[in-house]
KEKE-3310 file (N, C-alpha, C; in steps of 0.2 Angstrom, whole numbers, plus 5000, padded with zeros to 4 digits):
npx = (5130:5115:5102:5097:5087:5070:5052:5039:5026:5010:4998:4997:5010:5020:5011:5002:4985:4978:4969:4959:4955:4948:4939:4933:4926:4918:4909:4902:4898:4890:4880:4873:4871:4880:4892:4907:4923:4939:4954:4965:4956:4953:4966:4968:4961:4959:4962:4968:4959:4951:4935:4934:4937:4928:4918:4922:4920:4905:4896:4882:4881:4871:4863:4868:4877:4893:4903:4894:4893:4909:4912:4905:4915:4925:4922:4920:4936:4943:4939:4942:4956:4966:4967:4977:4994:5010:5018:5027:5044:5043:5049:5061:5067:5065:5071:5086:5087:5086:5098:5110:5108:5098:5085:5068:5051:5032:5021:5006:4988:4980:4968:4975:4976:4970:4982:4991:4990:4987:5001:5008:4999:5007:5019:5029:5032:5046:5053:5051:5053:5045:5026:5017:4999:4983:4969:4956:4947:4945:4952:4961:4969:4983:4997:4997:5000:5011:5019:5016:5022:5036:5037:5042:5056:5074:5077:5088:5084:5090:5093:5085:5070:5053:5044:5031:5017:5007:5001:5000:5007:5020:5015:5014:5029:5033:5027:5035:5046:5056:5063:5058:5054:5043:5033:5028:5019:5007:4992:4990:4992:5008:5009:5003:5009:5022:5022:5025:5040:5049:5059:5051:5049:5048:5050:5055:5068:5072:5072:5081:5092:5093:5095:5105:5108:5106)
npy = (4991:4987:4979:4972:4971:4980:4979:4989:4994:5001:5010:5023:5020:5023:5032:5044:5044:5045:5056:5056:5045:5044:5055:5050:5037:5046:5050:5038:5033:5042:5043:5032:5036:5033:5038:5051:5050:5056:5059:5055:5045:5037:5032:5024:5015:5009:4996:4977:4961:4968:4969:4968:4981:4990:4984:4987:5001:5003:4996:4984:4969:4962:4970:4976:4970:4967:4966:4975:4987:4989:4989:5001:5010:5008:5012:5024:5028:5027:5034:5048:5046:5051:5063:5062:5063:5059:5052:5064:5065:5052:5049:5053:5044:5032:5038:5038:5025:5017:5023:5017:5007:4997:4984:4986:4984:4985:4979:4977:4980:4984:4983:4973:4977:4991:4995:4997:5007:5019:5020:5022:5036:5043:5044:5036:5020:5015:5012:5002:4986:4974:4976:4969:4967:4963:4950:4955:4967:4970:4970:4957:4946:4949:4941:4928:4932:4938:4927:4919:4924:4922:4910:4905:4910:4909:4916:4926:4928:4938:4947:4957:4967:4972:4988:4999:5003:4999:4987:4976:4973:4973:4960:4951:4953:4945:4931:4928:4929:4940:4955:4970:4988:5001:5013:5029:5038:5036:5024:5020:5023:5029:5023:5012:5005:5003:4993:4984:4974:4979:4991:5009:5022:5041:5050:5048:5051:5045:5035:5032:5032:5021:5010:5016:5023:5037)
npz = (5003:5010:5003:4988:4980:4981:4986:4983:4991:4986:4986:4999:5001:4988:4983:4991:4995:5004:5010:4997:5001:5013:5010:5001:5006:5019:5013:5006:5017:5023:5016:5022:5033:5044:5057:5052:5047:5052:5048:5059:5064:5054:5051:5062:5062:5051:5040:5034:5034:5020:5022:5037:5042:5036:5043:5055:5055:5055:5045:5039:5036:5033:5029:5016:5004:5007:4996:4987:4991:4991:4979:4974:4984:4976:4963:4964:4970:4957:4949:4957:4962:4953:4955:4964:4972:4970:4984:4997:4992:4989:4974:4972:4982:4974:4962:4967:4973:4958:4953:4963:4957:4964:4961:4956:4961:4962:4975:4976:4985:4973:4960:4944:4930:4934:4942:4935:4925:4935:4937:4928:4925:4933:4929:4932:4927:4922:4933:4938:4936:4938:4941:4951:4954:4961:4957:4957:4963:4975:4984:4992:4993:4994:5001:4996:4981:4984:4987:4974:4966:4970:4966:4955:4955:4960:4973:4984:5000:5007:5004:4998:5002:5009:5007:5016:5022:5031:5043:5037:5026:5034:5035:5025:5021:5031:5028:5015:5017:5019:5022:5030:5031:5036:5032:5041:5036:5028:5027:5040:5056:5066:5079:5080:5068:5075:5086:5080:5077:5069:5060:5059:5047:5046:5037:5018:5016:5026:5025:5013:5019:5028:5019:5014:5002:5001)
capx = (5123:5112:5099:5100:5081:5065:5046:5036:5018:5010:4993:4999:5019:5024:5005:5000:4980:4976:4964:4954:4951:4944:4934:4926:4923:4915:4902:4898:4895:4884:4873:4868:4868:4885:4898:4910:4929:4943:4962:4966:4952:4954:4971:4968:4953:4960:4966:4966:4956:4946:4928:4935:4939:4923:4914:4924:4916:4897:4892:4879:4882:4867:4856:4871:4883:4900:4902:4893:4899:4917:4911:4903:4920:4930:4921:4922:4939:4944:4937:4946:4963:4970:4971:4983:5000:5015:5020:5033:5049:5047:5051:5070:5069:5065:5077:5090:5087:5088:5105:5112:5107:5094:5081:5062:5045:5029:5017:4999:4981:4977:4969:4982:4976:4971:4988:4997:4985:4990:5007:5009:4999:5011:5026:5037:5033:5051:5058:5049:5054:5035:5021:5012:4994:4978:4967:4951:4945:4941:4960:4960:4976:4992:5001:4995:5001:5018:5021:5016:5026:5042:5037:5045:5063:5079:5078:5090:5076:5091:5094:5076:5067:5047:5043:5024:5016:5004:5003:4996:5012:5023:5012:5015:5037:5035:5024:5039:5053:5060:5066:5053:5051:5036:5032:5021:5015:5003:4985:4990:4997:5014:5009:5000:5017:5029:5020:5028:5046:5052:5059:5048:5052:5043:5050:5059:5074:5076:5072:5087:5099:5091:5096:5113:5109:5108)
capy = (4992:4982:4976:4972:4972:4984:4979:4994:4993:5007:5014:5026:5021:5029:5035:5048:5046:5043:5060:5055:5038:5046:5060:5046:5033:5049:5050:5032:5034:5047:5042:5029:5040:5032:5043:5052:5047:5061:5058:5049:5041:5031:5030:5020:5008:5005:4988:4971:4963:4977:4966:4969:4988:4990:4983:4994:5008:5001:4994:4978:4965:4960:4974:4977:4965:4969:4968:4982:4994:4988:4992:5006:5014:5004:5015:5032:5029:5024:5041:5052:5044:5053:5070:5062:5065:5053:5054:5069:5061:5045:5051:5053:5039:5029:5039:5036:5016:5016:5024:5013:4998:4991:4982:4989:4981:4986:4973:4980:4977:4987:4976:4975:4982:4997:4997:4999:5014:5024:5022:5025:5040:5046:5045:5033:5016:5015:5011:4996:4979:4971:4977:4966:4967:4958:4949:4958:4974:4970:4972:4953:4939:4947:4936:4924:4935:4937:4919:4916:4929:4920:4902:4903:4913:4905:4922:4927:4933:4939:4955:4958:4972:4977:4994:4997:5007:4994:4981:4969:4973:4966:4952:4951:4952:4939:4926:4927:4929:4946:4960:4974:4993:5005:5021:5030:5045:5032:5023:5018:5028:5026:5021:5005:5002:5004:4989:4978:4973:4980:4998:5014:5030:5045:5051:5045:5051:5040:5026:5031:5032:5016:5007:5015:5026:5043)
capz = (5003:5014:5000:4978:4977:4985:4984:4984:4991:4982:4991:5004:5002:4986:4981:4994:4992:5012:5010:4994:5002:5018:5009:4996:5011:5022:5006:5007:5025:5025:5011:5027:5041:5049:5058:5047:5047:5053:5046:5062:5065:5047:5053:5066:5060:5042:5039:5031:5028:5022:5024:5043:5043:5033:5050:5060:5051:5056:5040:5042:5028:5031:5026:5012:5005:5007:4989:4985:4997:4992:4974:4974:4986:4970:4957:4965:4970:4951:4945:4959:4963:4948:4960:4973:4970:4973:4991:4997:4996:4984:4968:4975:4983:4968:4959:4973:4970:4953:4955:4965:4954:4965:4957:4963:4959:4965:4974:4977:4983:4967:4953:4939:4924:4937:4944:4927:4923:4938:4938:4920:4923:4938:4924:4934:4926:4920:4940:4939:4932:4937:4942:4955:4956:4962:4949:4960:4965:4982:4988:4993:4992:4994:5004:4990:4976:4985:4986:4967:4962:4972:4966:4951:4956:4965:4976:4990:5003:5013:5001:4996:5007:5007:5010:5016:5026:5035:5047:5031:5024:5037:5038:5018:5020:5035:5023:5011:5023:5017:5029:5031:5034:5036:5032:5045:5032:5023:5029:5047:5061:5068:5084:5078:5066:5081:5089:5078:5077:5061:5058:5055:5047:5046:5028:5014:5019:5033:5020:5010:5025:5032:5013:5012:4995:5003)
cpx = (5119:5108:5098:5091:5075:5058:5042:5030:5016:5004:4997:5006:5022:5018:5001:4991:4976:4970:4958:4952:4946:4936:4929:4923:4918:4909:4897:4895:4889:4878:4869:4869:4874:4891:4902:4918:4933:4949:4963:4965:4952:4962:4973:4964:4956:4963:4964:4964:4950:4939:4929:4935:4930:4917:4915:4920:4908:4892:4890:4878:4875:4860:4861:4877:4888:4902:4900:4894:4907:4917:4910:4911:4926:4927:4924:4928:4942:4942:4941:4954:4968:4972:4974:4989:5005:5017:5027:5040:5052:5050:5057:5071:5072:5070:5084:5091:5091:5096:5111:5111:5103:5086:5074:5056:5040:5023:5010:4995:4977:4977:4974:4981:4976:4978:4992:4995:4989:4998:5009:5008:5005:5019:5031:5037:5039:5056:5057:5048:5046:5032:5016:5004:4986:4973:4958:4952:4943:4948:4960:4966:4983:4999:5000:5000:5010:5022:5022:5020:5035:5043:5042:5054:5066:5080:5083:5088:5081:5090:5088:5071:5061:5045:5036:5024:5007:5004:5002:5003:5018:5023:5015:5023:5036:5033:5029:5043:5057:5060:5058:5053:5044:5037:5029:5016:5010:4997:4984:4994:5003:5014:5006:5006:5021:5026:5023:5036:5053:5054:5055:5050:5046:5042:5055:5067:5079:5076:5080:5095:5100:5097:5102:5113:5107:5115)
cpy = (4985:4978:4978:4974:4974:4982:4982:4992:5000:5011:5018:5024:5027:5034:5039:5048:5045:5050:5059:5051:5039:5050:5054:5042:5039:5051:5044:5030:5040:5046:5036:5031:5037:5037:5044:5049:5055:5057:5055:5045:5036:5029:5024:5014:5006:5001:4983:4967:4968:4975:4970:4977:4988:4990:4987:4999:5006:4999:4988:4975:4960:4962:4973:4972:4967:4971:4974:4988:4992:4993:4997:5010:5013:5012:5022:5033:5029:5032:5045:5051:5047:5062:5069:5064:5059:5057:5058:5064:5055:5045:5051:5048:5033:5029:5035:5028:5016:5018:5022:5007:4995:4989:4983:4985:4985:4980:4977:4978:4979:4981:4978:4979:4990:5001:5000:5004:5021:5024:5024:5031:5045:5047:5041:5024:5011:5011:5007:4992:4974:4975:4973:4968:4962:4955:4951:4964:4975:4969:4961:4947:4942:4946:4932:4928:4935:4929:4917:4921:4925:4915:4899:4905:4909:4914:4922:4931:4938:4950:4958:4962:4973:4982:4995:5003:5005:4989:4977:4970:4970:4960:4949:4950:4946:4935:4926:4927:4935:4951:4968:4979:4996:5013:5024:5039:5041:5030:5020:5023:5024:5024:5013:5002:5000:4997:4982:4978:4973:4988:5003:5022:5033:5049:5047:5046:5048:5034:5026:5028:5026:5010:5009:5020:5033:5046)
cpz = (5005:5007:4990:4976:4982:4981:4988:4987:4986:4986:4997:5004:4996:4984:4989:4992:4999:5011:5005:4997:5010:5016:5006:5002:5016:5017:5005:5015:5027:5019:5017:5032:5045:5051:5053:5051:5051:5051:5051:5065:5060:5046:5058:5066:5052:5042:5034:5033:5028:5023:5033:5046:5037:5040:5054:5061:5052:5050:5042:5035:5028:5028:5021:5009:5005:5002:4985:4986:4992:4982:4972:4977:4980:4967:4957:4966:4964:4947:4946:4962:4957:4951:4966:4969:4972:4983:4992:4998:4991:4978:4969:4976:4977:4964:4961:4970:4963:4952:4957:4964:4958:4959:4961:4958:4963:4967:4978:4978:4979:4960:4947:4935:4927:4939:4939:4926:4929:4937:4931:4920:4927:4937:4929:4933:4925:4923:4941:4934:4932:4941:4946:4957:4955:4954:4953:4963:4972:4987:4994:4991:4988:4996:4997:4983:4976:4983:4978:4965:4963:4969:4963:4952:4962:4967:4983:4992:5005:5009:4996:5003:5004:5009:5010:5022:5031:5038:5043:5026:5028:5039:5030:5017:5025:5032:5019:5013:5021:5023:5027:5034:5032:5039:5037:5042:5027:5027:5036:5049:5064:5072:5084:5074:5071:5085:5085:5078:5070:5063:5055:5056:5046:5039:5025:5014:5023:5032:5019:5013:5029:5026:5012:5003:4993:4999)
residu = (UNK:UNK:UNK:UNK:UNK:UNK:UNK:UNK:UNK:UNK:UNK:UNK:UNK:UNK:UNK:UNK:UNK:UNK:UNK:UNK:UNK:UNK:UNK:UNK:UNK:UNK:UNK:UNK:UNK:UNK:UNK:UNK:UNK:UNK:UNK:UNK:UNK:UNK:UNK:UNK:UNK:UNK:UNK:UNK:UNK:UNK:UNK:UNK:UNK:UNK:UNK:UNK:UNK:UNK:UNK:UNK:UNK:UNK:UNK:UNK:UNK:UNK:UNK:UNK:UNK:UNK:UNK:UNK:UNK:UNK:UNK:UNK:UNK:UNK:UNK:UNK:UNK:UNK:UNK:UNK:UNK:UNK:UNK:UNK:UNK:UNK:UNK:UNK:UNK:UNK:UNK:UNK:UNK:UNK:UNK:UNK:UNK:UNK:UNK:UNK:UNK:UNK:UNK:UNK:UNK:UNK:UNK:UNK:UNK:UNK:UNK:UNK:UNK:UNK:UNK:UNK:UNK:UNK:UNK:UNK:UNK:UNK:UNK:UNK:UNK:UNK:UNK:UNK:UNK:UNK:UNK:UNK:UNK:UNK:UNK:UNK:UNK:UNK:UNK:UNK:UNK:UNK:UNK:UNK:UNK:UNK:UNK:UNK:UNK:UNK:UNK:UNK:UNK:UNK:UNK:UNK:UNK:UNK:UNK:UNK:UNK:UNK:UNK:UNK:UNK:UNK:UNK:UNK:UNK:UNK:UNK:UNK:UNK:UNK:UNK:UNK:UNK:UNK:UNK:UNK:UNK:UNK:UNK:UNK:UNK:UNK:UNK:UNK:UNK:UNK:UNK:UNK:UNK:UNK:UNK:UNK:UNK:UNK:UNK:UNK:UNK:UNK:UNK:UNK:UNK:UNK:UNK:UNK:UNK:UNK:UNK:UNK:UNK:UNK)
# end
């Protein structure tokens, strides 16, 4: 077996919520008259940082501060995030891991208390030894977050894998030196993935088979 320890991202890797986060964002777009979104058109403008993908989309932070936009898309998503579903696929996975003894985490640009909430409600708290999540709501420092998470442990990077499902995730294993795939069923399309130098699957199954715990 290739790797002893898996760090989950959770938005779009094991949490399938790419449609709420469009429908809610096409709601805060149309209360000011800017184009609406398509699945993969939000596929191909979503990123990190999200002040940047927020511009993309034509908001002017000088009529509105980014801040409040970012809160406002916080509050609504915070209501309706609780009708996604886990992504097709990961619950196995997960299993799958656990099975095999690896050790799994998830590391997040979801604020922490928020974080713990969802996955607690999605009954698979159990899979995971920590919880990694921001201490703000503006999805904002985690590079930063990885690192401090690392500071403290004598880790071998080489068996330690991130699983993610955005270029801000490969950016996030290469800052810590861990090896890195990407899903292409999550908040980016596969053809913006496939531009980087990491392996990308299309489901969870080509994970497992990728990791050796098929």
């Amino acid at each position: 077996m290739r790797y002893r320890q898996i760090i989950w991202d959770w938005n779009g890797t094991l949490l399938d919520d790419k449609d709420i986060c469009v429908d809610i964002m096409n709601r805060i777009l149309n209360r000011r008259a800017l184009p609406p979104l398509s699945r993969e058109k939000y596929c191909s403008v979503f990123g990190f940082p999200v002040k940047d993908y927020y511009k993309r989309l034509g908001f002017d932070f000088r009529v509105e501060p980014f801040e409040d936009i970012s809160l406002e898309y916080i509050f609504a998503y915070q209501q309706q995030c609780f009708q996604a579903r886990l992504s097709e696929g990961a619950l196995g996975a997960l299993e799958s891991c656990r099975q095999a003894g690896l050790s799994q985490i998830i590391l997040s640009a979801t604020e922490q208390t928020f974080l713990e909430q969802q996955v607690a409600f999605f009954g698979i708290r159990h899979y995971f030894r920590e919880l990694l999540g921001l201490d703000n709501c503006h999805a904002a420092g985690k590079v930063e977050l990885a690192r401090a998470w690392m500071a403290d442990k004598e880790l071998d990077l080489s068996t330690i894998i991130l699983v993610g499902d955005t270029v801000h995730d490969y950016e996030v294993a290469s800052a810590i030196g861990c090896a890195c795939v990407l899903l292409s069923t999550g908040h980016q399309s596969g053809a913006r993935l496939k531009t980087l130098e990491v392996p990308v699957f299309d489901d969870f199954g080509q994970l497992e088979i990728f990791l050796e715990i098929s």
